[in-house]
N, C-alpha and C positions, 0 to 999 in steps of 0.2 A: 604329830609328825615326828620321826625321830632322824633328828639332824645330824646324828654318829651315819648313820644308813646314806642320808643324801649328801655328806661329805665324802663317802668313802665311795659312793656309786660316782660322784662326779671327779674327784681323783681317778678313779679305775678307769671308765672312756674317754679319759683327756690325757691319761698322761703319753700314749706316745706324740700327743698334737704336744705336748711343752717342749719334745724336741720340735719338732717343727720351726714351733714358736722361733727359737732362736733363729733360725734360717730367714724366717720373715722377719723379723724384727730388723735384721741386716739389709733387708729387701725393703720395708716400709717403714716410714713416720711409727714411732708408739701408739700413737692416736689413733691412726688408721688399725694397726694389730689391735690395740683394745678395741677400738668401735666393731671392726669383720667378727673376733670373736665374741664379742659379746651377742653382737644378732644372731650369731650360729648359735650362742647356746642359748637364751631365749629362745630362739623358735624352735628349736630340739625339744625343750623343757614344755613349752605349747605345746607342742604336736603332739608330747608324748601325753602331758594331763588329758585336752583332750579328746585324742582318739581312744586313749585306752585301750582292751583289747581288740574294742570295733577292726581298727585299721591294719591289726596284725590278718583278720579276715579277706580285707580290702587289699593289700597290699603284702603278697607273699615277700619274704625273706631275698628269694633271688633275683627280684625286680631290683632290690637295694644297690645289690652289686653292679649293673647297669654306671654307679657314681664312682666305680672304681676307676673309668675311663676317663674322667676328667684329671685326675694327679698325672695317669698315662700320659695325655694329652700334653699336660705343663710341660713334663720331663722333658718330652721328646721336641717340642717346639724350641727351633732355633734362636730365637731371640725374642723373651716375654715382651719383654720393655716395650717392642716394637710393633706389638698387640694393640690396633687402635679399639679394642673392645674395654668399656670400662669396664666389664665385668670382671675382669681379671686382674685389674690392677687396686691399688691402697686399699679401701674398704671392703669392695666387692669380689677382689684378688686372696683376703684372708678369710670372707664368708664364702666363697666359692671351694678355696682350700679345707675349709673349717670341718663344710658339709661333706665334703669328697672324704674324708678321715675318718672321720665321728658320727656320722649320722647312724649308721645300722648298731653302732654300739651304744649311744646313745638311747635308740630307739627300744631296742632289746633292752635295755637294763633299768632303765627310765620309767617303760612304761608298767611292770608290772608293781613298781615301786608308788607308783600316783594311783594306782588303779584303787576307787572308794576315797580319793581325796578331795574331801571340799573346795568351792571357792575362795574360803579364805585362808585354808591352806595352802592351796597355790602361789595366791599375793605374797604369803611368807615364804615359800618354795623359791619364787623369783625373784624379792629380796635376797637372800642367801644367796642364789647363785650369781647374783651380781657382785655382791662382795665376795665371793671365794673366786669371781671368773678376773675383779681387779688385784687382787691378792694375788694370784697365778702369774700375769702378765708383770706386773713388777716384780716379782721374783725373780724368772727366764729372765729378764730387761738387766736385773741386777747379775746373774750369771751369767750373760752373757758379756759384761760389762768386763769380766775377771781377763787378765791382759791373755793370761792363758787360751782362755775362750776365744778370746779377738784373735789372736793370733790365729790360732786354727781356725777359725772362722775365715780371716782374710785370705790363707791360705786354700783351702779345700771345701771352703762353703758351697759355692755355686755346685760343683763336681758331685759333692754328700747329699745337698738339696735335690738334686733331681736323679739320684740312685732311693734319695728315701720317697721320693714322688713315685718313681718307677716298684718299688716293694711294696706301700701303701697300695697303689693302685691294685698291681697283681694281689694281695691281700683280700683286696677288698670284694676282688671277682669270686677269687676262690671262695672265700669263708662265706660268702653268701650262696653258693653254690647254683650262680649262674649258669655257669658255662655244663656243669651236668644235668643240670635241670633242660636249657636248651640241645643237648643232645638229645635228650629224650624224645624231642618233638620227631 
């Protein structure tokens, strides 16, 4: 396994979610941001060992985008907090976010990377990404800490959080090319 590769593959599909990060971290416990993201990128890192190519078969590209509707959803909803669903709230609020981000990027870059990887290459795959995914979260947690950051954050967070819900989302439609795919029909 070369660990230059799956360092730079998991920087490269997380780093717009380390902004995010910060938006949550404002919004949830640490605990909760580390616990949501960590089950989003374990199960990314799963799915992608493995499905392999199998699921690129199974599951075209523009299905993906279909997840781009859930960040839509968050922006535009008037008041999260007030969401008696727990799925959107501390834990299952940053794994809901996590997948809606990251998943097709993940998915694409992930899998062609695992593809002929053993089992115990995996185990060590998901060691790794556990440590690089708490390494991450205390980093953002520490940048976000910088009075600079807080300040804007206190300021313009909520307002920034759901314009960048609302550009992830539409992102997410686009780049998977949902919406021309369903034209077609």
């Amino acid at each position: 396994m070369n660990y230059g590769l799956i360092i730079l593959t998991f920087i490269s599909v997380n780093l717009d979610f380390f902004v995010m990060m910060l938006f949550l971290l404002r919004k949830y416990r640490f605990t909760e941001v580390l616990g949501g993201y960590l089950l989003g990128t374990i199960l990314l890192v799963t799915i992608s060992f493995v499905a392999g190519r199998f699921l690129s078969s199974i599951f075209p590209e523009w299905v993906l985008g279909i997840l781009g509707f859930l960040p839509l959803w968050q922006a535009l909803s008037k008041d999260e907090d007030s969401n008696s669903s727990p799925l959107f709230k501390g834990i299952g609020g940053v794994f809901v976010t996590y997948l809606s981000v990251c998943a097709g990027c993940n998915l694409s870059l992930f899998l062609p990377v695992l593809v002929n990887q053993s089992a115990g290459i995996f185990w060590q795959l998901i060691l790794l990404v556990v440590v690089i995914t708490v390494a991450a979260v205390f980093l953002v947690a520490g940048l976000g800490s910088l009075p600079v950051v807080g300040k804007a954050m206190d300021k313009w967070g909520e307002p920034l959080m759901r314009v960048c819900y609302v550009i992830v989302g539409c992102y997410v439609i686009y780049d998977s090319g949902l919406f021309s795919h369903l034209l077609q029909w």
